[in-house]
Each structure stands twice: as C-alpha cells, then as structure tokens.
N, C-alpha and C positions, 0 to 999 in steps of 0.2 A: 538271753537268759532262758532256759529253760528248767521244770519242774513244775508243782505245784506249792502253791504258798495257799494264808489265806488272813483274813484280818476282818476283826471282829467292834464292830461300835455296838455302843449302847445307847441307843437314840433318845431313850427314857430320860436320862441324867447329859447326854449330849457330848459324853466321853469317851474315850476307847476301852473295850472291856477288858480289863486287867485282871489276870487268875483265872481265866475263864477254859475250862480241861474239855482236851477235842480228842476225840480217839477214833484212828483212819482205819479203817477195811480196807482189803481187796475182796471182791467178791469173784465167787467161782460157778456162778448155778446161782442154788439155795445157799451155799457155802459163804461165809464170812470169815478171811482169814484177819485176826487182826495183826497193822503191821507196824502201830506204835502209839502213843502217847503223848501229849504237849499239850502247854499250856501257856494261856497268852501273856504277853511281857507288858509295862508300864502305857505302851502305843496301840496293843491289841494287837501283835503280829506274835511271831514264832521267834524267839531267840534264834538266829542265825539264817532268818528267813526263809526257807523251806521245809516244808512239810514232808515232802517227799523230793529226793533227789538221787541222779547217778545211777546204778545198777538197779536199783527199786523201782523208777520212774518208767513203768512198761506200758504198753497198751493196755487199755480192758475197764472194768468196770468198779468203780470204787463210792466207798459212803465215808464218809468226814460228820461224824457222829459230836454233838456239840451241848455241853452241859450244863445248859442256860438255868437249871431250878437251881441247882448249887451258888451260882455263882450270882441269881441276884439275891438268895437268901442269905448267902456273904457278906453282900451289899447293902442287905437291910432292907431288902424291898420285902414286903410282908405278901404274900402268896395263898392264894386258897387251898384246900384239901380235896380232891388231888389239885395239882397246880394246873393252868391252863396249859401252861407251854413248859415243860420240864428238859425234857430231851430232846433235839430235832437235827435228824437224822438228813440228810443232803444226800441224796445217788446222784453219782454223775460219771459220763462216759470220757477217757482220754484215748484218743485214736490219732495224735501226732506225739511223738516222745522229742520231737525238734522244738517244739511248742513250747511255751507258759501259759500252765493254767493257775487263775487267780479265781477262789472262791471264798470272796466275804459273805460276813452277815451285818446284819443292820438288825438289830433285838431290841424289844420291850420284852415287858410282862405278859401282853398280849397280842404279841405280832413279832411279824419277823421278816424280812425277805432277802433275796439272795439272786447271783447273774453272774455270770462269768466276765470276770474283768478284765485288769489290762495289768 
C-alpha cells in the first residue's frame, strides 16, 4: 500500500477522535498550497483511508494541519481562552512515493504526539 493516511485518538476520553477536520498542504518554499479537506470517521481514520493517493502522492514537503479546539469543544471539553493546543500543524517530508506514510495523532487538551507509523 502506498500513500498517506492518518488516524487520530483521543487519549483524554481513550477513544478515536470522531469529526475531527485535518486540512493537508503541499508546501513549496514559504508557499502553502492546500490540497484538501477530511474529516475523521466513527474509528478516527479518513473514509476510504487515504489522505493523499495516486497522482497527488509526490515527493516533497507537506503539513497535515489538525483542528483539535473545534473538535474537543464539540466534545464538551471546556478549554481556556486562548486554548492551549487549538491548531497543530505536523510538517513532514515524503521522499519515497513507493512507500506508506502513516501520520497519527494521539491528543489531549494538553498534549499531543505524533511518529510515523506503519
């Protein structure tokens, strides 16, 4: 299998993050092109499992942009003003297009980490 996928827990609650809106880049430079939209399913993955696939899936530089304030104030988690952790932006390089890149997250309200998977 190749592409990129990526799948989202909420460690907080100990469930997959459901609804939770990711928006990819390519980056060019300073440039940010964006190259789409999703949002995670009932298991915290991408309906039809990738993110990026086929003619899209090219070498170079990209950010998987991840919109954790929305989606634990969704969830009823009550959040400070500004919130600790709102937005959290992932750069990361793909330099095989033969390859599977897998980029979860693992989220609280105040934390988060991330690794390229399997």
């Amino acid at each position: 299998m190749t592409g990129l996928t990526t799948h989202v827990l909420d460690t907080a609650s100990g469930k997959p993050a459901e609804g939770l809106k990711i928006d990819l880049y390519r980056l060019r430079g300073e440039a940010r092109e964006k190259i789409g939209t999703v949002i995670t399913n009932s298991d915290g993955r991408v309906d039809g499992g990738s993110v990026l696939i086929g003619e899209t899936f090219v070498i170079g530089e990209y950010e998987l942009v991840f919109h954790a304030g929305d989606y634990l104030r969704a969830c009823g988690v009550t959040l400070t003003q500004p919130a600790f952790l709102d937005v959290i932006p992932i750069r990361f390089g793909i330099s095989d297009v033969t390859a599977h890149y897998h980029v979860p997250l693992l989220l609280s309200p105040y934390g988060y980490s991330t690794y390229r998977g399997s």
